[in-house]
PyMOL CGO cylinders between C-alpha atoms (Angstrom):
from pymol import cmd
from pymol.cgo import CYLINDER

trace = [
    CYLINDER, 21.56, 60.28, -56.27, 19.57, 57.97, -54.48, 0.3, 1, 1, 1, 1, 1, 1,
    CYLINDER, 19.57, 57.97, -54.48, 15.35, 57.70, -55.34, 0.3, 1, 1, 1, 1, 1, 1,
    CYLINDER, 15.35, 57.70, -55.34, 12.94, 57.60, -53.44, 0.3, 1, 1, 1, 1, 1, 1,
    CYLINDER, 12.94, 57.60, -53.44, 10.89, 54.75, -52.81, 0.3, 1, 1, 1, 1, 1, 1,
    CYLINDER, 10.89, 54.75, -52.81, 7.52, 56.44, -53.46, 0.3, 1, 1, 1, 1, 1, 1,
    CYLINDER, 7.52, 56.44, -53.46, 9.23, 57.53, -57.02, 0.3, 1, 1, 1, 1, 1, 1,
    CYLINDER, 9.23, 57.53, -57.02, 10.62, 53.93, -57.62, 0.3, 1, 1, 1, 1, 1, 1,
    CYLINDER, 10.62, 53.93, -57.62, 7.28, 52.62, -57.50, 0.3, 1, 1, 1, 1, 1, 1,
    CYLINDER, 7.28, 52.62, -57.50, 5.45, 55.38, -59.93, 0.3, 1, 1, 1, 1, 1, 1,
    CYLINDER, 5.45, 55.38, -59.93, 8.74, 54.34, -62.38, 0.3, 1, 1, 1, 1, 1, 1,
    CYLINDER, 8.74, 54.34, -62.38, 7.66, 50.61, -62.44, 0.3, 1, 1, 1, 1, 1, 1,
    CYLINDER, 7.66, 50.61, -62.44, 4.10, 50.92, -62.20, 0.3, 1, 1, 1, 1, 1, 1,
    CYLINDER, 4.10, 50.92, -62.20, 3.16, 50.11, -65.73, 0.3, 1, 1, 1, 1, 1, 1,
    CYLINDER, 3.16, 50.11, -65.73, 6.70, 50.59, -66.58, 0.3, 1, 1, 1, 1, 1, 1,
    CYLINDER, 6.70, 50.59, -66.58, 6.76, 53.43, -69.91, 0.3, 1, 1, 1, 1, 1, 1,
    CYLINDER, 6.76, 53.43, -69.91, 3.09, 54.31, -69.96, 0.3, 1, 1, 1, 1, 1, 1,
    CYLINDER, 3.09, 54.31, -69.96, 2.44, 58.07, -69.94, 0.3, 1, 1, 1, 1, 1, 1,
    CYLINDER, 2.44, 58.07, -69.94, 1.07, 59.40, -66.30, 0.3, 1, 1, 1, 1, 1, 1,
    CYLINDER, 1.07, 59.40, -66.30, -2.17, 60.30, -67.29, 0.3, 1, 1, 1, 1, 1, 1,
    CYLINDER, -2.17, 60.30, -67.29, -2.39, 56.60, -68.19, 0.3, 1, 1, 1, 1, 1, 1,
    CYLINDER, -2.39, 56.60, -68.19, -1.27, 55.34, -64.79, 0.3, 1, 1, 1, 1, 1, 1,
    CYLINDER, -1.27, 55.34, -64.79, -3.52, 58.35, -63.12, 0.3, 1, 1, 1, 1, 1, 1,
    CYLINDER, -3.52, 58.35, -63.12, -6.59, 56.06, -65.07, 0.3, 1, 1, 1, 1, 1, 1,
    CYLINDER, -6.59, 56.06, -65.07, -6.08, 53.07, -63.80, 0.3, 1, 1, 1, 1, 1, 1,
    CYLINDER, -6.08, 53.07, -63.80, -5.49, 53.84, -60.08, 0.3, 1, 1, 1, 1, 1, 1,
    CYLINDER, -5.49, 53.84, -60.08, -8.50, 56.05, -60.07, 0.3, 1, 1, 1, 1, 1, 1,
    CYLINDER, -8.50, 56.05, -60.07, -10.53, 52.76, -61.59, 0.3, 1, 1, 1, 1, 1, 1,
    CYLINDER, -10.53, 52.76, -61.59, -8.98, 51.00, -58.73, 0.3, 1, 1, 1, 1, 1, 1,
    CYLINDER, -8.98, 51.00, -58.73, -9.72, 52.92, -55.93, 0.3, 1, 1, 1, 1, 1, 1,
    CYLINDER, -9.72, 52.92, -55.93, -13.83, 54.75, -57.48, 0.3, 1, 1, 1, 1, 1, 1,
    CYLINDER, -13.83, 54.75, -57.48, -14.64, 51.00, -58.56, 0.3, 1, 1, 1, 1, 1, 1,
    CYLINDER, -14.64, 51.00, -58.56, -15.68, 49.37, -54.86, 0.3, 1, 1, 1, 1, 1, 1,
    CYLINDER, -15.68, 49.37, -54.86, -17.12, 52.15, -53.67, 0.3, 1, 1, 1, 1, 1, 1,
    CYLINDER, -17.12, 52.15, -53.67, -18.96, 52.47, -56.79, 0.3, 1, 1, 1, 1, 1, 1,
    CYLINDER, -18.96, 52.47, -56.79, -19.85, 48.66, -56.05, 0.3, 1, 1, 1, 1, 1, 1,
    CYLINDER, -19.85, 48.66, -56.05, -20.92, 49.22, -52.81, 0.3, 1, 1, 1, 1, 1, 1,
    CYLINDER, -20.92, 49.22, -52.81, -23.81, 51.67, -53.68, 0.3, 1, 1, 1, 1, 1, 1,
    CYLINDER, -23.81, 51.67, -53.68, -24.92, 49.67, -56.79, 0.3, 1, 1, 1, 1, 1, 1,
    CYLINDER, -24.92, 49.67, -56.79, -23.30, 46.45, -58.09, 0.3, 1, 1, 1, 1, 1, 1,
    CYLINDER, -23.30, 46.45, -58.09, -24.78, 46.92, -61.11, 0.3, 1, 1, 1, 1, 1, 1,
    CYLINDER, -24.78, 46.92, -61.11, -23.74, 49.96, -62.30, 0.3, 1, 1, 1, 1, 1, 1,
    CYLINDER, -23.74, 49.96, -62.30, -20.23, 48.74, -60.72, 0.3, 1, 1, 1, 1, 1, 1,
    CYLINDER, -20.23, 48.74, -60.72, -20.66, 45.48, -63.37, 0.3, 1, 1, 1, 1, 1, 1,
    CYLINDER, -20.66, 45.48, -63.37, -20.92, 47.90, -66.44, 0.3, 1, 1, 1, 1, 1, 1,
    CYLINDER, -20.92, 47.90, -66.44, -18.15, 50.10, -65.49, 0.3, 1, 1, 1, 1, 1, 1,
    CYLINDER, -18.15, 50.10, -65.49, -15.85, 47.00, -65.18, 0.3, 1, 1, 1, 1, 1, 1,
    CYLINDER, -15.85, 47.00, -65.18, -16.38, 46.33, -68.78, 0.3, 1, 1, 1, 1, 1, 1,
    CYLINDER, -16.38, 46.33, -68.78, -16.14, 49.63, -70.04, 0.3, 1, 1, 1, 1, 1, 1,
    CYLINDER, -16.14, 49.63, -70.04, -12.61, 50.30, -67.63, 0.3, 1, 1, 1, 1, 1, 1,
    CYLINDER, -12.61, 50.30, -67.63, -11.50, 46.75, -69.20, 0.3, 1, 1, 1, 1, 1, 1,
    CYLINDER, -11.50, 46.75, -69.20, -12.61, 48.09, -72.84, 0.3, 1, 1, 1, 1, 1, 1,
    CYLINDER, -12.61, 48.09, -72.84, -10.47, 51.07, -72.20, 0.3, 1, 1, 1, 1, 1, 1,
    CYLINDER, -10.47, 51.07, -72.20, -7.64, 49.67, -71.04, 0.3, 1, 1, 1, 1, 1, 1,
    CYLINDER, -7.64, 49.67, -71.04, -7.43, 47.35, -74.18, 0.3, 1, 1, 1, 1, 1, 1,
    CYLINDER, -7.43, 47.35, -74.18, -8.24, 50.26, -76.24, 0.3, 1, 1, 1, 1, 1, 1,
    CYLINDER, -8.24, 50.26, -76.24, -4.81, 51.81, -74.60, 0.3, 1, 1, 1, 1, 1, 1,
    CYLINDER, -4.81, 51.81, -74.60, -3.13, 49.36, -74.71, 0.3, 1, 1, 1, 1, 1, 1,
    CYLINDER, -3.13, 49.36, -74.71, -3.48, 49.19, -78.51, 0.3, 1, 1, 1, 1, 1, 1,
    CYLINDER, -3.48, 49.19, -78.51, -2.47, 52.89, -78.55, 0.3, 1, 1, 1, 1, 1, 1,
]
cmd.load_cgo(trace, "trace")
């Protein structure tokens, strides 16, 4: 059976990490410049604490 290429890229996105890990770190991705756009300050802050969090995971 052949997979998709949508699929293949969830599967090696952050290889074994559970979904609602990967779910995380696109949504940081995608809320953090328009975030940054209506206050770079704010968009500083939440930088460190999605950085925090992701080493906090990571440890997990």
């Amino acid at each position: 059976m052949e997979i998709s290429w949508g699929r293949a890229m969830w599967r090696n996105f952050l290889g074994q990490s559970p979904d609602w890990y990967k779910l995380a770190l696109l949504g940081f991705l995608i809320i953090t410049p328009f975030i940054f756009l209506a206050n770079p300050f704010i968009a500083g802050w939440l930088l460190v604490a999605e950085f925090i969090f992701t080493l906090a995971m990571a440890l997990k």
